[in-house]
PyMOL Python script that loads the backbone (N, CA, C, O; Angstrom):
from pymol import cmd

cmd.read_pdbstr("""\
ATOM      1  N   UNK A   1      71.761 -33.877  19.175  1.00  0.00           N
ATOM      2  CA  UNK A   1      71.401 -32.722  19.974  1.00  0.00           C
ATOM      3  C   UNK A   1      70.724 -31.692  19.063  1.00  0.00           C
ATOM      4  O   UNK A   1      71.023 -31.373  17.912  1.00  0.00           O
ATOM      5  N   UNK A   2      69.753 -31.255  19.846  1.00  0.00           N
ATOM      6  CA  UNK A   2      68.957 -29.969  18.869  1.00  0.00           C
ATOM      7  C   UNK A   2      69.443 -28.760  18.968  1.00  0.00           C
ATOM      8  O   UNK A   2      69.823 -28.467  20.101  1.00  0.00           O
ATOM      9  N   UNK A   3      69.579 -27.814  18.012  1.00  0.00           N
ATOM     10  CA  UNK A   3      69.916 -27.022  18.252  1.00  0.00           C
ATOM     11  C   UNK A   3      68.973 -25.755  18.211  1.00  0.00           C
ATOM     12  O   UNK A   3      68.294 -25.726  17.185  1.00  0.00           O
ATOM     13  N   UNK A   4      68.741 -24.573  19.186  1.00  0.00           N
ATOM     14  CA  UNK A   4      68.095 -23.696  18.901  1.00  0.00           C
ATOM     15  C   UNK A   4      68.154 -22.658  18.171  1.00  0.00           C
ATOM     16  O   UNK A   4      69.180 -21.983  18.083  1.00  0.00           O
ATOM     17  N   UNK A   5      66.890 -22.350  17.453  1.00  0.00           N
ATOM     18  CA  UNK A   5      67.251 -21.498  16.443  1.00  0.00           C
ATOM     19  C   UNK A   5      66.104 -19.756  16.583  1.00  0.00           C
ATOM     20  O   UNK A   5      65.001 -19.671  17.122  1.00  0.00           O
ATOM     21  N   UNK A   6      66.508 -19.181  16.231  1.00  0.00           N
ATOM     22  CA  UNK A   6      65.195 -17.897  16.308  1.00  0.00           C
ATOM     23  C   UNK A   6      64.066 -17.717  15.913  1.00  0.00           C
ATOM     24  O   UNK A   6      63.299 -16.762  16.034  1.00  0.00           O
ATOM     25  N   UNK A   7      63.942 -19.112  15.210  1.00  0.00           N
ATOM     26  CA  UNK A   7      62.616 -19.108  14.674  1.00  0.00           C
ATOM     27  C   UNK A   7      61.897 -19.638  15.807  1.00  0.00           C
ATOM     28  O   UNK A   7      60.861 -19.141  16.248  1.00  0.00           O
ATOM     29  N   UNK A   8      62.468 -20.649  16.261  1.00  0.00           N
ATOM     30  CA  UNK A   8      61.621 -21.605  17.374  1.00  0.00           C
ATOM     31  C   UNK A   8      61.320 -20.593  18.944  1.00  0.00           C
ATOM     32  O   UNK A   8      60.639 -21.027  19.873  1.00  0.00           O
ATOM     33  N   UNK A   9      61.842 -19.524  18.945  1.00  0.00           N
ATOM     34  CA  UNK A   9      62.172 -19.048  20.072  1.00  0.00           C
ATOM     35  C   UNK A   9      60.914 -17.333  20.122  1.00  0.00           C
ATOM     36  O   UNK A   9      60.440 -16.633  21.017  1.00  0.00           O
ATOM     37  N   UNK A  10      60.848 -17.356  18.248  1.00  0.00           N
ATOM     38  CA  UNK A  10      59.938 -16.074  18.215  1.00  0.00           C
ATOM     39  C   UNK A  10      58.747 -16.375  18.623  1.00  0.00           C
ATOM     40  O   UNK A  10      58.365 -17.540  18.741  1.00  0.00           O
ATOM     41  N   UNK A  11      57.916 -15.179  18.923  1.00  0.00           N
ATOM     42  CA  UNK A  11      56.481 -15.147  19.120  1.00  0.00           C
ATOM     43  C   UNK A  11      55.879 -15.194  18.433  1.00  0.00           C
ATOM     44  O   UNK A  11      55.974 -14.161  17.769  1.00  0.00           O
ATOM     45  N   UNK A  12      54.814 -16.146  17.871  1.00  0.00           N
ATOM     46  CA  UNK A  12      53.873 -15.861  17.162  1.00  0.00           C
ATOM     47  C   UNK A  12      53.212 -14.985  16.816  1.00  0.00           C
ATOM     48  O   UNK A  12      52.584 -14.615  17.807  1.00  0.00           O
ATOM     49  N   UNK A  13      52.836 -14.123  15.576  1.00  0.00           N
ATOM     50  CA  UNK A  13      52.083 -13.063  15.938  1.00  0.00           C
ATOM     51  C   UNK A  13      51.039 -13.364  14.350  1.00  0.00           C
ATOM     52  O   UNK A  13      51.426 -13.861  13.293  1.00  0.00           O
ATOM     53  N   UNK A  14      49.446 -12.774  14.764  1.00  0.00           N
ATOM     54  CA  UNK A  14      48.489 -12.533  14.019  1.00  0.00           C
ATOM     55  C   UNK A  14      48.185 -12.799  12.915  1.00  0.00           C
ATOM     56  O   UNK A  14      47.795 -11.712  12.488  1.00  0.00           O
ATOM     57  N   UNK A  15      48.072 -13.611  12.012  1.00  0.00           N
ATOM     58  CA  UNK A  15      48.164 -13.850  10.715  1.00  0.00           C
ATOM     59  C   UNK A  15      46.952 -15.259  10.530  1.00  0.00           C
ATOM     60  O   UNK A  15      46.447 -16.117  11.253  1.00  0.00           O
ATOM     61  N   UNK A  16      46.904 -14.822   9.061  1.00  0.00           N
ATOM     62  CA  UNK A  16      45.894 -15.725   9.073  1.00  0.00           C
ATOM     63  C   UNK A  16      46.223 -17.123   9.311  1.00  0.00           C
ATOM     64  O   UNK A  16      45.286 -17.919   9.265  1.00  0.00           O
ATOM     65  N   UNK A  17      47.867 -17.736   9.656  1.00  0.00           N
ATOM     66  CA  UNK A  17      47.864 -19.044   9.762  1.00  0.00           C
ATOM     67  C   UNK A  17      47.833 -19.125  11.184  1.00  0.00           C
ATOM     68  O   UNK A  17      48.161 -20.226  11.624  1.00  0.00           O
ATOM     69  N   UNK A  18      47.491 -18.156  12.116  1.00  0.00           N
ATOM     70  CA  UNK A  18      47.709 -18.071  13.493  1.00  0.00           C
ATOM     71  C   UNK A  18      46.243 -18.486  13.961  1.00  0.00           C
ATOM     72  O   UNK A  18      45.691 -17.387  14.026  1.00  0.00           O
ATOM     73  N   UNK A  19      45.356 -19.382  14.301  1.00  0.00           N
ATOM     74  CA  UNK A  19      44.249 -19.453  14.374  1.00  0.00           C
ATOM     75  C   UNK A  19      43.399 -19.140  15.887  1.00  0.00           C
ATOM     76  O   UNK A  19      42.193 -19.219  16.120  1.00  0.00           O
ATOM     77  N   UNK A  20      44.620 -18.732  16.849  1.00  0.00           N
ATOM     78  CA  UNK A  20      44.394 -17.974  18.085  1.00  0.00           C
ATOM     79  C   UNK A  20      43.767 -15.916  17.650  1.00  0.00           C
ATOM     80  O   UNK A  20      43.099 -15.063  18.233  1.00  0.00           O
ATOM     81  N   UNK A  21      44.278 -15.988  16.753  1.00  0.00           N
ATOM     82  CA  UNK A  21      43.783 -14.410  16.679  1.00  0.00           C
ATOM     83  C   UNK A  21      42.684 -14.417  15.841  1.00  0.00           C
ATOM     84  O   UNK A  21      42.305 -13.289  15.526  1.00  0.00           O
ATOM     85  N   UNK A  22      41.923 -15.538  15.286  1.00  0.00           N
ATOM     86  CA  UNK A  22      40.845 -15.552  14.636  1.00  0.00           C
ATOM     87  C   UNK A  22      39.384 -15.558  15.625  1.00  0.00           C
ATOM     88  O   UNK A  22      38.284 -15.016  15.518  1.00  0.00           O
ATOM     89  N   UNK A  23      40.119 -16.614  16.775  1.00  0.00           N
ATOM     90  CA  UNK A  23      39.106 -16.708  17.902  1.00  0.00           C
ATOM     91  C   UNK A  23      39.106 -15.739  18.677  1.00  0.00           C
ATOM     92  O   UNK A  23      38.060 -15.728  19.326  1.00  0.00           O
ATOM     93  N   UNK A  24      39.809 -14.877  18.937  1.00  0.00           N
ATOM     94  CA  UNK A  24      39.730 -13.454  20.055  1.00  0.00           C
ATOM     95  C   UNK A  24      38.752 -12.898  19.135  1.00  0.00           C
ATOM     96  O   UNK A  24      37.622 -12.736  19.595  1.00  0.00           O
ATOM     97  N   UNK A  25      39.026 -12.480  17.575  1.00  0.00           N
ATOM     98  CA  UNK A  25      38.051 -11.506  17.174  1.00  0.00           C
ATOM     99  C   UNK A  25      36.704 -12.257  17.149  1.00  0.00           C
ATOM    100  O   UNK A  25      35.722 -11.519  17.215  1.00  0.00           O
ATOM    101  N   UNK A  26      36.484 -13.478  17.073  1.00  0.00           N
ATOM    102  CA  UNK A  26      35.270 -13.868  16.735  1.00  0.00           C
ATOM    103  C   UNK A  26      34.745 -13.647  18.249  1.00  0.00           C
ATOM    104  O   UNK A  26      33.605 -13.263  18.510  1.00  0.00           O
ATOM    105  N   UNK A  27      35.474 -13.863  18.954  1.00  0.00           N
ATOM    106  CA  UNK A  27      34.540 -13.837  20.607  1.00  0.00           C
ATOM    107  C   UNK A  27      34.421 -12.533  20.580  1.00  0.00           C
ATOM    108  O   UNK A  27      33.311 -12.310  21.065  1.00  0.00           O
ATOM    109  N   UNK A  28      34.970 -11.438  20.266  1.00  0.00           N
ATOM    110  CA  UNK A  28      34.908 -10.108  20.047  1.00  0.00           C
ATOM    111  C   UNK A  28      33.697  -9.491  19.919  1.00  0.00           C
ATOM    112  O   UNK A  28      33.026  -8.708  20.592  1.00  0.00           O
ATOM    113  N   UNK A  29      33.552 -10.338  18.347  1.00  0.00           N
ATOM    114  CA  UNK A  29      32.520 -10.130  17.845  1.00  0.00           C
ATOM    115  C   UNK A  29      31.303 -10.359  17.887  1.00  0.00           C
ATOM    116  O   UNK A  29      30.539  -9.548  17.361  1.00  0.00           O
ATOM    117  N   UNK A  30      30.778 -11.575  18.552  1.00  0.00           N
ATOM    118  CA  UNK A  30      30.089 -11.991  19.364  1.00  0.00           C
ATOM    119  C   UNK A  30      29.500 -11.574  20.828  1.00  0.00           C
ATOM    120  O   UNK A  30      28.324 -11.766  21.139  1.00  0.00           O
ATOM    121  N   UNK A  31      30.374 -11.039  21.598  1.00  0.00           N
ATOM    122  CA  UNK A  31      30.157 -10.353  22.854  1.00  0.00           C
ATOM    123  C   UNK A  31      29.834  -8.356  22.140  1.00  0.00           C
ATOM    124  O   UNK A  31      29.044  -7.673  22.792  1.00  0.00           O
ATOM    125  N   UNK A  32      30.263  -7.956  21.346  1.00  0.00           N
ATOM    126  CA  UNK A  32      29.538  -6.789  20.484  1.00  0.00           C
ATOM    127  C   UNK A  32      28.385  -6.738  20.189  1.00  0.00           C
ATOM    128  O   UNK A  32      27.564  -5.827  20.293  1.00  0.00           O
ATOM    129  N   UNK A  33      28.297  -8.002  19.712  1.00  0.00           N
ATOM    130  CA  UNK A  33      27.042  -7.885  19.018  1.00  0.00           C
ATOM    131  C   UNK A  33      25.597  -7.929  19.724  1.00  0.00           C
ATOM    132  O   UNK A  33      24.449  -7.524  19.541  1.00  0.00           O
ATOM    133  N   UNK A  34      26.535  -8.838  20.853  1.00  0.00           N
ATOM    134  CA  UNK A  34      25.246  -9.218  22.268  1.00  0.00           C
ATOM    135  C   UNK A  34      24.899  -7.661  23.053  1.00  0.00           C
ATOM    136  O   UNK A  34      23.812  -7.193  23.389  1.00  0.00           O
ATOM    137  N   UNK A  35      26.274  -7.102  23.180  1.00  0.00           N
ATOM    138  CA  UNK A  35      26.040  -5.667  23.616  1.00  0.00           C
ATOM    139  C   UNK A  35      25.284  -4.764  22.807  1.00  0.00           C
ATOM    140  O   UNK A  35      24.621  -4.091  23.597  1.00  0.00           O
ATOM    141  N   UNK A  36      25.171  -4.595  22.256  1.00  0.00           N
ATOM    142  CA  UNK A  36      24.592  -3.315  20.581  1.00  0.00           C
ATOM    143  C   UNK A  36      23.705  -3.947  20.757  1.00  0.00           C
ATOM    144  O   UNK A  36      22.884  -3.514  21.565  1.00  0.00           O
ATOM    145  N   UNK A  37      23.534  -4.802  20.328  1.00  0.00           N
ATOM    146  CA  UNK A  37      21.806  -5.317  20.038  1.00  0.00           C
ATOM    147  C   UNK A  37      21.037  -5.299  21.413  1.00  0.00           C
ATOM    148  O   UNK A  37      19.983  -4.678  21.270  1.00  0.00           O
ATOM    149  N   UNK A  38      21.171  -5.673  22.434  1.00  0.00           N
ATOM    150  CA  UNK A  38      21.073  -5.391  23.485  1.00  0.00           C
ATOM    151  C   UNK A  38      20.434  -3.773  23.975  1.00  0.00           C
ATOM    152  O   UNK A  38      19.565  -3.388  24.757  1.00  0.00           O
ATOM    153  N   UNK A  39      21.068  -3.347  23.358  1.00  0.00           N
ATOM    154  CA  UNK A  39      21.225  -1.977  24.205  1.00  0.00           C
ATOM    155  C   UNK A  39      20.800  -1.299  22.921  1.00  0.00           C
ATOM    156  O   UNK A  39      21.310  -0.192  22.754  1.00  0.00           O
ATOM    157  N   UNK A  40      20.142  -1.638  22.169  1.00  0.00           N
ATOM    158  CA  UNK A  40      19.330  -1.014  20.730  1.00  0.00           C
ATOM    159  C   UNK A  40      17.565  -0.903  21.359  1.00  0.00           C
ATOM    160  O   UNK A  40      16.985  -1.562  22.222  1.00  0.00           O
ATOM    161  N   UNK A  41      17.185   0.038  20.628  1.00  0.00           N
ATOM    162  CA  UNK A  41      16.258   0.440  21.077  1.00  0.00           C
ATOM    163  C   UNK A  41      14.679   0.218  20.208  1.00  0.00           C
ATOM    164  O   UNK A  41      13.514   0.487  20.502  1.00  0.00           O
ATOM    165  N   UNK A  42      15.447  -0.505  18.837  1.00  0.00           N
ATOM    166  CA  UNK A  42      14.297  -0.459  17.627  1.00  0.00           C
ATOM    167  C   UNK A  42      15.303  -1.646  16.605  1.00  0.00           C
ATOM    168  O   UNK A  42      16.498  -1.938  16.562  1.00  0.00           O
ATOM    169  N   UNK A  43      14.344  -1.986  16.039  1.00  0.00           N
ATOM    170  CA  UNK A  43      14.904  -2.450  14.266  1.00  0.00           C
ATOM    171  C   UNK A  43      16.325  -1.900  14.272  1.00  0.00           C
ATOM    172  O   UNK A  43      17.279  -2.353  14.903  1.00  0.00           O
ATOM    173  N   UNK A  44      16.302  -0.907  13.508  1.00  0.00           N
ATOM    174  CA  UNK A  44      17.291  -0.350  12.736  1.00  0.00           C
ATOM    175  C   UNK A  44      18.513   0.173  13.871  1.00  0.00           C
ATOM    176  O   UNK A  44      19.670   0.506  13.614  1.00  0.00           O
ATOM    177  N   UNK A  45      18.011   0.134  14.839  1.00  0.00           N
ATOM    178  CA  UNK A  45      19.034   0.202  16.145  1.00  0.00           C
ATOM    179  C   UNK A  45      20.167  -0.957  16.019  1.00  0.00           C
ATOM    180  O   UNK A  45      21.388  -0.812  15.959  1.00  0.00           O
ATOM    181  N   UNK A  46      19.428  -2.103  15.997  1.00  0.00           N
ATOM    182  CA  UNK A  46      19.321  -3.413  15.944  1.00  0.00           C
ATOM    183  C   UNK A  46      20.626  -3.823  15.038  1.00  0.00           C
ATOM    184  O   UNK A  46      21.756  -4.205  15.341  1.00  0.00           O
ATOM    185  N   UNK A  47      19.867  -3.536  13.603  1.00  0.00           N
ATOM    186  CA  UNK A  47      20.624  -3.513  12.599  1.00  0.00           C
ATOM    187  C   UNK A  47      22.086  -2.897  12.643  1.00  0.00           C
ATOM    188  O   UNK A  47      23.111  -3.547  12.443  1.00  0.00           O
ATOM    189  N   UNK A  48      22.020  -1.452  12.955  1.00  0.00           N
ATOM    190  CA  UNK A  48      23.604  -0.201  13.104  1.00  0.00           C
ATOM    191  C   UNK A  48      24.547  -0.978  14.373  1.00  0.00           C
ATOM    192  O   UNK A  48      25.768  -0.823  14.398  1.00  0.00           O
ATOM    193  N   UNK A  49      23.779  -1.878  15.476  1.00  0.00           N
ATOM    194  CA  UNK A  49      24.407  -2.295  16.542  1.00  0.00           C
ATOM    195  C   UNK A  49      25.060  -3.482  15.409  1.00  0.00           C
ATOM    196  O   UNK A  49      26.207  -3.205  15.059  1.00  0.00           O
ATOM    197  N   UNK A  50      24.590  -4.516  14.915  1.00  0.00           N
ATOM    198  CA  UNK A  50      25.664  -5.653  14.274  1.00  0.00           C
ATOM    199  C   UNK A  50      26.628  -5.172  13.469  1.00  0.00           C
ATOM    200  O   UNK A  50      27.742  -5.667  13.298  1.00  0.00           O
ATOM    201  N   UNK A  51      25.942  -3.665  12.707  1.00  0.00           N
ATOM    202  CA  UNK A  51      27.678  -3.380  11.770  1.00  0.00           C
ATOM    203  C   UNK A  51      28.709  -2.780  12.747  1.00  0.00           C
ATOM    204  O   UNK A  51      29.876  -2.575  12.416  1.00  0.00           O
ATOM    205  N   UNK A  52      28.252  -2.532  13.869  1.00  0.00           N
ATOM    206  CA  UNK A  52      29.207  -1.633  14.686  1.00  0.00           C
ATOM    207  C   UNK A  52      30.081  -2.816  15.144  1.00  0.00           C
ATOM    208  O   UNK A  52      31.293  -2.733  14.944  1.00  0.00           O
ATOM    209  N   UNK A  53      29.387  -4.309  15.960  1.00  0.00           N
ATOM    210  CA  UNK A  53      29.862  -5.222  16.333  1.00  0.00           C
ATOM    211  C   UNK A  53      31.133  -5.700  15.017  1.00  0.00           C
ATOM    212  O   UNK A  53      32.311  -6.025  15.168  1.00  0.00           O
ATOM    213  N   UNK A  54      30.476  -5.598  14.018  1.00  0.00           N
ATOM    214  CA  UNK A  54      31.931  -6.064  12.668  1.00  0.00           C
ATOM    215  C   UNK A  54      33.024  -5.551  13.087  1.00  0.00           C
ATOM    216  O   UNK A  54      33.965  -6.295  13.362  1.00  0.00           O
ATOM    217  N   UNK A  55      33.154  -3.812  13.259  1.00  0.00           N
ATOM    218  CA  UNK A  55      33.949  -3.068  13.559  1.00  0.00           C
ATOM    219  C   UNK A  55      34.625  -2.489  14.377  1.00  0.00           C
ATOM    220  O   UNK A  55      35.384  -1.527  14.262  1.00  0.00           O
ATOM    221  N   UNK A  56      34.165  -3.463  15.729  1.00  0.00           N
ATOM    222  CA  UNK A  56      34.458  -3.404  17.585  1.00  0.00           C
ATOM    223  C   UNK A  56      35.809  -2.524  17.652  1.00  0.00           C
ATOM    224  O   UNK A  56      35.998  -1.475  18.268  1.00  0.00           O
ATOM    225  N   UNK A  57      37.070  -3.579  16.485  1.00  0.00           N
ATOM    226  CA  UNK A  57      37.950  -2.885  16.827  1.00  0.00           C
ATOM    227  C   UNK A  57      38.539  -1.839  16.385  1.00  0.00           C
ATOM    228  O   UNK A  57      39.744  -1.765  16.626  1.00  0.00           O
ATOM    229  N   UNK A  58      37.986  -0.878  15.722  1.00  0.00           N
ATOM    230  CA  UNK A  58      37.974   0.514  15.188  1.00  0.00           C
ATOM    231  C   UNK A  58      37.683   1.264  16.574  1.00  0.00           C
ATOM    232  O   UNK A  58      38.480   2.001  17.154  1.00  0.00           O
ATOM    233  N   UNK A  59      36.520   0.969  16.952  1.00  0.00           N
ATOM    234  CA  UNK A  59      36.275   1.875  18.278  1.00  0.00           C
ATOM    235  C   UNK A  59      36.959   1.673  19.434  1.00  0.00           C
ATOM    236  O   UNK A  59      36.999   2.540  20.306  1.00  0.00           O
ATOM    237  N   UNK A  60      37.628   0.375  19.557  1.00  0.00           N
ATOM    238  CA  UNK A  60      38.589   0.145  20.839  1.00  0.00           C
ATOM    239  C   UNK A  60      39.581   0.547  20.325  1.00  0.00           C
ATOM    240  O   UNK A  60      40.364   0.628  21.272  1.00  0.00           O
ATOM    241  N   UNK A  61      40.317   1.000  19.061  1.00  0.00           N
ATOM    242  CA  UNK A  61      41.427   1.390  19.194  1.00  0.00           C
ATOM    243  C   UNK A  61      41.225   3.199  19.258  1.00  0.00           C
ATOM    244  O   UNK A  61      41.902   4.042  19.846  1.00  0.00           O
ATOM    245  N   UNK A  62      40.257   3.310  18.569  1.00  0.00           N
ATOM    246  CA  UNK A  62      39.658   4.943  18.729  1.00  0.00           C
ATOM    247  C   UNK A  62      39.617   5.498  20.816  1.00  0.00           C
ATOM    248  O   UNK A  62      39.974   6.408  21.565  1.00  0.00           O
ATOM    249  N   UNK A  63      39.085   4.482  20.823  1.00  0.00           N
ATOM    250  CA  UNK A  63      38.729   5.003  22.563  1.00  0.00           C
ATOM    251  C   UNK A  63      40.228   5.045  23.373  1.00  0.00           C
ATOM    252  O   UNK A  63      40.503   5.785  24.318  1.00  0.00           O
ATOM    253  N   UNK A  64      40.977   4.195  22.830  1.00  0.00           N
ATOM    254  CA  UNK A  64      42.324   3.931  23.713  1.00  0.00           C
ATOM    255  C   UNK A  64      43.259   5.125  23.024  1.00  0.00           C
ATOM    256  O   UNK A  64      44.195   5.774  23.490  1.00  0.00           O
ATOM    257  N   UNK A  65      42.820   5.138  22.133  1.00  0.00           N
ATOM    258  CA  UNK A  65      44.073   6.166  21.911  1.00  0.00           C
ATOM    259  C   UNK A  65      43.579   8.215  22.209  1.00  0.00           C
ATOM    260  O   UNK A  65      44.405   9.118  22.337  1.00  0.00           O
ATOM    261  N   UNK A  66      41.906   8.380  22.238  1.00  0.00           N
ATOM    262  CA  UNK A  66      41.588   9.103  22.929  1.00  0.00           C
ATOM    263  C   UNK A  66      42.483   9.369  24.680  1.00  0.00           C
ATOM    264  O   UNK A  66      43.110  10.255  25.261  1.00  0.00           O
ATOM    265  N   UNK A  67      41.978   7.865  24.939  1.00  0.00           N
ATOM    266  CA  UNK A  67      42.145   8.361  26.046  1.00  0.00           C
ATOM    267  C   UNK A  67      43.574   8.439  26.909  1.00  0.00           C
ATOM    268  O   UNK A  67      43.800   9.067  27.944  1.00  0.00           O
ATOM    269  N   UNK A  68      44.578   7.469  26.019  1.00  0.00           N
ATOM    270  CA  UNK A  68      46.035   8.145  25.983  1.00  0.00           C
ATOM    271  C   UNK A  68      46.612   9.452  25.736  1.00  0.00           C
ATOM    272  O   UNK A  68      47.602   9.927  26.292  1.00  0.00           O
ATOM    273  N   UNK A  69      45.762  10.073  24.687  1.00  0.00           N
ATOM    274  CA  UNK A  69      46.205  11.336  24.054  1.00  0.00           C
ATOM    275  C   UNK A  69      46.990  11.459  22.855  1.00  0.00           C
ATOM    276  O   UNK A  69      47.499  12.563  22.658  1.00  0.00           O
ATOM    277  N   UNK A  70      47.202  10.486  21.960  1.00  0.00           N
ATOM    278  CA  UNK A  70      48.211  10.538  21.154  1.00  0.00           C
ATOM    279  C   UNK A  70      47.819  11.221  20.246  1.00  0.00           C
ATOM    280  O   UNK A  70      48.559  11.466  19.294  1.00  0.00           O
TER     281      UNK A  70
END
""", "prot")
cmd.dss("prot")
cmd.show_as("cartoon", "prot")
cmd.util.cbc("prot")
cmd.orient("prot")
């Protein structure tokens, strides 16, 4: 009989051996980048839209916590 233990029972969370949280940011990053560049207006638009896409989640945590109030 097996027995259960707390390891088997915890949640996984984020790390680099977790290879589910590698693919959220990469789709992240990818759907950013399509947006910014997109919605750039020149070259160098172009360019500031892919470093922004690197950094998607700086501004989603910036906007959420704006708009919570904390």
């Amino acid at each position: 009989m097996k027995q259960i233990t707390m390891e088997n029972t915890e949640e996984k969370k984020c790390s680099s051996a977790n290879p589910q949280c590698g693919a959220v940011y990469g789709l992240g990053f990818i759907g950013a980048a399509i947006y910014y560049i997109t919605a750039a207006t020149g070259f160098w638009a172009g360019v500031l839209g892919f470093l922004k896409a690197m950094v998607w989640p700086v501004f989603l945590v910036y906007e959420l916590l704006k708009y919570v109030g904390a």
